[in-house]
C-alpha positions in Angstrom: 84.5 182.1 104.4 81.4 181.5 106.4 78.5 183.8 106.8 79.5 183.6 111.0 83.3 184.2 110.1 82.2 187.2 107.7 79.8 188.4 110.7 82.1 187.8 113.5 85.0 190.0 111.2 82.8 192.7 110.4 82.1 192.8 114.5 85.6 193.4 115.3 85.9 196.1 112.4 83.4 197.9 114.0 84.5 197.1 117.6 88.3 198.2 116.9 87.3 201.4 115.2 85.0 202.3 118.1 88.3 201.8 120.4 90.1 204.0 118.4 87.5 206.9 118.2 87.6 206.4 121.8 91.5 206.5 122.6 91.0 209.5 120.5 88.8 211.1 122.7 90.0 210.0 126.0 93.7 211.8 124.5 91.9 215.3 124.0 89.7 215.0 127.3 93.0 214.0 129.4 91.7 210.9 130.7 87.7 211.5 131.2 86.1 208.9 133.7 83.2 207.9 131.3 85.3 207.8 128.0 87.9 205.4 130.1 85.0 203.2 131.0 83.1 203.2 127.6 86.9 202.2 126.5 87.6 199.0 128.9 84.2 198.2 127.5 85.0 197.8 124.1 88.2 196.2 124.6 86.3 193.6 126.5 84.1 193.2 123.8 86.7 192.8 121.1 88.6 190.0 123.2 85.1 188.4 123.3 84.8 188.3 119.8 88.4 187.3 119.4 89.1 184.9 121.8 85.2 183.7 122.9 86.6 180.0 124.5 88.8 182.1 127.0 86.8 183.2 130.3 87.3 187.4 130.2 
């Protein structure tokens, strides 16, 4: 495994736990405005990192 590959796993670690500390928190705040939008954030992030030829 490549340096890159090792990088670009270690990115969607960290992006995939933030998404689920956020889900978390958009559960016990019933749906908060800014933790929704800090949410659709990450999961565009993620699908960047996953998928980086496909236009988002």
């Amino acid at each position: 495994m490549s340096d890159q590959d090792s990088a670009k796993d270690a990115a969607k670690s960290a992006i995939y736990e933030a998404i689920t500390k956020q889900v978390a928190e958009i559960k016990t705040s019933r749906g908060q405005e800014g933790a929704a939008e800090a949410l659709r954030r990450l999961a565009e992030a993620y699908a960047w990192i996953t998928y980086p030829n496909n236009s988002h």
